[in-house]
TIDRENZA-729938 format. One record per residue (C-alpha): x, y, z. Coordinates in Angstrom, 1 decimal. Layout:
! TIDRENZA-729938
       x       y       z
       X       Y       Z
...
***
This chain:
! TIDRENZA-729938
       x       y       z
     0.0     0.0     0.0
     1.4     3.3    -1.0
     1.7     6.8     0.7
     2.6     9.8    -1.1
     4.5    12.2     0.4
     5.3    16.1     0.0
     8.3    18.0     1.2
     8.8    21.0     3.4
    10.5    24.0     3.3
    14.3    23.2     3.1
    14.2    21.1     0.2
    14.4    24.0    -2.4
    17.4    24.8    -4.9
    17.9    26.5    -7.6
    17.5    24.6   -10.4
    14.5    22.4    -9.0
    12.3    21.5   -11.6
    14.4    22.6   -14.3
    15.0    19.2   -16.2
    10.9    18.3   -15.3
     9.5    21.2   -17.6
    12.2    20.8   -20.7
    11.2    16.9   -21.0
     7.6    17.0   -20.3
     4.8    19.5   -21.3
     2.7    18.0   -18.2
     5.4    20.0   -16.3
     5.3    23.0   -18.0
     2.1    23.4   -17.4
     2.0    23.3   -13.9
     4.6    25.6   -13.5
     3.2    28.0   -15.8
    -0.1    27.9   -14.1
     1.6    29.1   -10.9
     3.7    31.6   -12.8
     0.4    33.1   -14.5
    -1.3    32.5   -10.7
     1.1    34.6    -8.8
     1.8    37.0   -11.9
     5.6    36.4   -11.2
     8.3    33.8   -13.2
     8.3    31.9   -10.1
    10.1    29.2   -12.7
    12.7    30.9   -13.5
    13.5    31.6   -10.0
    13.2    28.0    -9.6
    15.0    26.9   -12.4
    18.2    29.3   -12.4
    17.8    31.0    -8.9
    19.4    33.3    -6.8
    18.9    30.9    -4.2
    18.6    34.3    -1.4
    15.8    35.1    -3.7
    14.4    31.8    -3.5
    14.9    30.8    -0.4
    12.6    33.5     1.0
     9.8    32.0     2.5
     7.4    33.6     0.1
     9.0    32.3    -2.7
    10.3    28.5    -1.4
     6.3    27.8    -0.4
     4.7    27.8    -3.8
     7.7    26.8    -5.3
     8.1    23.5    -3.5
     4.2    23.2    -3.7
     4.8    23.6    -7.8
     7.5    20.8    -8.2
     5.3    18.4    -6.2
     2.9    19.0    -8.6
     4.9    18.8   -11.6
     6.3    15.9   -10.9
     2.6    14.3   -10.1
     1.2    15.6   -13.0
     4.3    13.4   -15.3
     3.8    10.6   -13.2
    -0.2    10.4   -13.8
     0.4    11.5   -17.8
     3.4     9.0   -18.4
     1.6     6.4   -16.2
    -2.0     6.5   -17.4
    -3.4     6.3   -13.3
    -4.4     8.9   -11.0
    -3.4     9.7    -8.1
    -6.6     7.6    -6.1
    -5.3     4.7    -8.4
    -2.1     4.7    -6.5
    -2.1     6.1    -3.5
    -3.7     4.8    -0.2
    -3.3     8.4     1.8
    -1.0    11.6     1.5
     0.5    13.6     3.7
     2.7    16.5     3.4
     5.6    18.0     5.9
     4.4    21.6     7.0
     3.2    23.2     4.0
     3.8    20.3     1.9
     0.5    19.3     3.6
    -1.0    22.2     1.0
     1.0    20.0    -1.8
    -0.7    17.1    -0.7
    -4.2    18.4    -0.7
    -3.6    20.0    -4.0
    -2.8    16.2    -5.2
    -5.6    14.7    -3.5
    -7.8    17.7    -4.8
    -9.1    19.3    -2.3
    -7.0    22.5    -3.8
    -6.7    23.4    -7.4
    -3.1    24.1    -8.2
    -3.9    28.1    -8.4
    -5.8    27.7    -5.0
    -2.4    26.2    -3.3
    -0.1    28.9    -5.2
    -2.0    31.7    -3.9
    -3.4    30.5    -0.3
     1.0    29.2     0.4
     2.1    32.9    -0.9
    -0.4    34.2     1.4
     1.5    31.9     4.1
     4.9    32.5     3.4
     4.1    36.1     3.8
     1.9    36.3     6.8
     4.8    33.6     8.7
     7.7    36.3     7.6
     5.4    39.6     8.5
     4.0    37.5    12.3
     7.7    38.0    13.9
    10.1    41.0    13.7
    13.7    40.0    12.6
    15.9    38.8    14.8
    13.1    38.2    17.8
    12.4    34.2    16.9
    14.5    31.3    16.2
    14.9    27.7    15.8
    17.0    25.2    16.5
    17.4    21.2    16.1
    17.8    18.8    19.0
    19.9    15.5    17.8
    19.6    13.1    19.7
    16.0    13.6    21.9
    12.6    12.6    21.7
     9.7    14.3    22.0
     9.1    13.9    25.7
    12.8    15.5    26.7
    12.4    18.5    24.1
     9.0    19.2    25.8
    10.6    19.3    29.3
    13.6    21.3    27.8
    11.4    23.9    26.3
     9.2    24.3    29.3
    12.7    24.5    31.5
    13.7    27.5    29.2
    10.5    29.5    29.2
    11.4    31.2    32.1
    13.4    34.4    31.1
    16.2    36.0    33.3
    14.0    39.0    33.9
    11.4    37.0    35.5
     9.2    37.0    32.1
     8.0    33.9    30.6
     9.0    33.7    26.8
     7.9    31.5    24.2
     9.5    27.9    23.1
     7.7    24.8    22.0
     8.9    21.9    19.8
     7.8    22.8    16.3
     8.6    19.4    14.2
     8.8    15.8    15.5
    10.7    14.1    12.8
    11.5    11.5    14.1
    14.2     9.0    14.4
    15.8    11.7    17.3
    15.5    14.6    15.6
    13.2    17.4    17.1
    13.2    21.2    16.1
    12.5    23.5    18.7
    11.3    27.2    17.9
    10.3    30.7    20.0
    12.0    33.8    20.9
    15.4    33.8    20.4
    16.6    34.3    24.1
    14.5    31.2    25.1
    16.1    28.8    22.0
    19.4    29.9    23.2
    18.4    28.3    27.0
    17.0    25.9    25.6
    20.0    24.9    23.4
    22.7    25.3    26.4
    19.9    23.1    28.5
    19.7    20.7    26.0
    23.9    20.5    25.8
    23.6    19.7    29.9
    21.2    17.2    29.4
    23.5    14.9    27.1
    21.9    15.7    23.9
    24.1    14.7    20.8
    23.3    17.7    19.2
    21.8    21.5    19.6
    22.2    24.0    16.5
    20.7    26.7    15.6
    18.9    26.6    12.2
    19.3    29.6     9.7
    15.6    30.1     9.2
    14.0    33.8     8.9
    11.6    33.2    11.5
     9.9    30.9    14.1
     7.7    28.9    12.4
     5.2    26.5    14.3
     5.2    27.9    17.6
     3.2    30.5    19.4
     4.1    33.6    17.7
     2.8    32.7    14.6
    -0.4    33.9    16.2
    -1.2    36.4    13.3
     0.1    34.1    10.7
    -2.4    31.7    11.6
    -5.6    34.2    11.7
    -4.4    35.5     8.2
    -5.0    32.1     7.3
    -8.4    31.4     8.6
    -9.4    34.1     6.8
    -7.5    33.1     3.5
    -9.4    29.8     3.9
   -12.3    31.5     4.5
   -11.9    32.7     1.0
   -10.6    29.6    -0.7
   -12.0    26.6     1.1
   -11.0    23.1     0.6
   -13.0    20.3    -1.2
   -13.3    16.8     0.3
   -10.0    14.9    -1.1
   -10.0    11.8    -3.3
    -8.1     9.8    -0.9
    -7.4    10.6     2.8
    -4.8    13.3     3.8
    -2.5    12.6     7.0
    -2.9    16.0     9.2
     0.2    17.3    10.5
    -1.4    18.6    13.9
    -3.5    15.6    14.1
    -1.3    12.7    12.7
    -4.9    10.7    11.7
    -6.5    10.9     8.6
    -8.7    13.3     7.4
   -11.2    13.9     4.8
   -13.9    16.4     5.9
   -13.3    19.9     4.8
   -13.9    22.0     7.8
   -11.9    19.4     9.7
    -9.5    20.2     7.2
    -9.6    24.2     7.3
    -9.2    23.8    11.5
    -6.4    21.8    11.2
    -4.6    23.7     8.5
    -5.3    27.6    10.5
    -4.0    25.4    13.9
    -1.2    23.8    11.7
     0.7    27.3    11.7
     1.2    27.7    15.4
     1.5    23.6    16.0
     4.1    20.9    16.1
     4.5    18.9    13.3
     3.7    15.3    14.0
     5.6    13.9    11.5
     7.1    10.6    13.7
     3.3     9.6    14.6
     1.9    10.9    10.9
     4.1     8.1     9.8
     3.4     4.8    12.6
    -0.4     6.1    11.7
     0.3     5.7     8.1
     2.0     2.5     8.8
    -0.8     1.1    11.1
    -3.1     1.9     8.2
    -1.3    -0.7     6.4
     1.4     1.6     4.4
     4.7     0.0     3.6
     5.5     1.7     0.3
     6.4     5.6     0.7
     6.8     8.0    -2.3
     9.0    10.7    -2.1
     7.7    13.7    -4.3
     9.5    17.0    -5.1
    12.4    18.6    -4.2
    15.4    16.2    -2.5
    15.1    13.4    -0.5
    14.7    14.3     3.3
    11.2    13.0     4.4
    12.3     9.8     2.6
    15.7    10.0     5.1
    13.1    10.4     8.0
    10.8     7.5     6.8
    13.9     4.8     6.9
    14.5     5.9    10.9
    10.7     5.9    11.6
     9.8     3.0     9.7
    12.9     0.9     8.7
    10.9    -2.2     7.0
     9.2     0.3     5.0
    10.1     0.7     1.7
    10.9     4.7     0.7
    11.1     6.5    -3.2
    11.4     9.5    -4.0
    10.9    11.1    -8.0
    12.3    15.1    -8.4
    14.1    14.4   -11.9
    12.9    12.3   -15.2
    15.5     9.7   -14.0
    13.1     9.1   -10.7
     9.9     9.1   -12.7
    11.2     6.8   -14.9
    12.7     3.9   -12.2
     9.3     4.9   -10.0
     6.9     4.1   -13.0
     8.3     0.7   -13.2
     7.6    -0.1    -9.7
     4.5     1.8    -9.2
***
């Protein structure tokens, strides 16, 4: 039984999608929908960079949302199935969850362009620079990250600041994220507690915590606008890491998304319990299918970002 997966922000480079659109016209024509969507070459940003310019949150959103796509759209021309045909359930890391509703249907490919713009900008605007950060925990679970972050809340001045774990990954890999100050206790807290590993990540702001507040209201009303149809197969929610197919169930958990953790480790022992042993990859590089071999070693993990991977995928799928 397969699960198709959608990557998150992280997993863009210039030149993503480049080799997809000169081979196949179903390519093109995703990416030109989004360019014609968002009124900018978002492609050509893509396809030959900078990667600053691309790498702004803005920008990285639809752009990882539009490779997905692209590269769903060759396998379902070159393979003669849909998407239902194939897949059991999808699930997407952080805004890949838009990618993966956009597969299932639930968005058109112009509804997830616009509504993950409207994201990437309301997550940069929600936090001044320099007030949030994030940082990665090597080496903990999920139960000693929450004890960290509550240990570093408290602030020197006798405040209470803001740190929760914003990503589960898995495989002992948890990403903290909150105002700066209380990431760096958190960090030097996490380093006294015999954690492998504490690093700060070179993100723009602290996405999935608390502060994201406004980010998440501009999306309730951006939902409001834009509303999701029921999918053609089940989507995995990232804040609820159980399957989901009603559409108001899905607008709650998509507005409560952007202040949430990421339950990526349980989204993928749910998908498994569900029967799943056969992960697809889709998009830009490789990591959720690095994740999936820690979570779920027996299962087996794809992934298809270049003509190369659609053709070896086709012949297994």
């Amino acid at each position: 039984m397969h699960a198709f997966l959608f990557p998150g922000q992280g997993s863009q480079a210039p030149g993503m999608g480049r080799d997809l659109a000169a081979a196949f016209p179903a390519a093109r024509a995703v990416f030109e929908e989004v360019d014609d969507t968002l009124g900018q070459r978002l492609s050509r940003l893509m396809f030959e960079g900078p990667a600053e310019e691309l790498t702004l949150t803005e920008n990285a959103q639809p752009a990882l949302m539009a490779h997905s796509l692209a590269v769903l759209a060759v396998l379902q021309s070159e393979g003669g199935w849909t998407l239902a045909e194939r897949a059991a359930v999808v699930a997407g890391h952080s805004l890949g969850e838009y990618s993966a509703l956009a597969a299932a249907g639930s968005f058109t490919v112009a509804q997830a362009a616009r509504l993950l713009r409207r994201r990437g900008q309301a997550m940069q605007a929600a936090v001044p620079p320099g007030v949030g950060a994030m940082a990665a925990l090597l080496g903990a679970e999920l139960p000693l990250a929450v004890e960290i972050c509550e240990a570093a809340r408290p602030a020197p001045d006798g405040s209470r600041e803001v740190v929760d774990p914003a990503n589960d990954n898995g495989g002992g890999q948890v990403v903290i994220s909150g105002h700066a100050g209380a990431v760096d206790r958190a960090i030097a807290i996490a380093q006294a507690r015999g954690v492998k590993r504490a690093m700060k990540l070179p993100v723009s702001a602290p996405f999935h915590c608390a502060l994201m507040a406004p980010a998440a209201e501009a999306m309730r009303a951006a939902l409001a606008e834009s509303p999701p149809a029921a999918p053609a197969v089940p989507v995995i929610a990232n804040v609820a890491a159980a399957k989901v197919t009603d559409p108001g169930e899905i607008t709650r958990l998509l507005i409560e998304q952007v202040t949430a953790t990421v339950r990526w480790r349980e989204s993928v022992l749910a998908m498994t319990a569900l029967g799943v042993d056969s992960f697809v990859e889709l998009g830009a590089g490789r990591v959720l299918g690095g994740l999936i071999r820690r979570i779920a070693p027996d299962a087996a993990a794809a992934a298809a970002g270049t003509p190369a991977d659609i053709d070896a995928l086709l012949k297994s799928l």
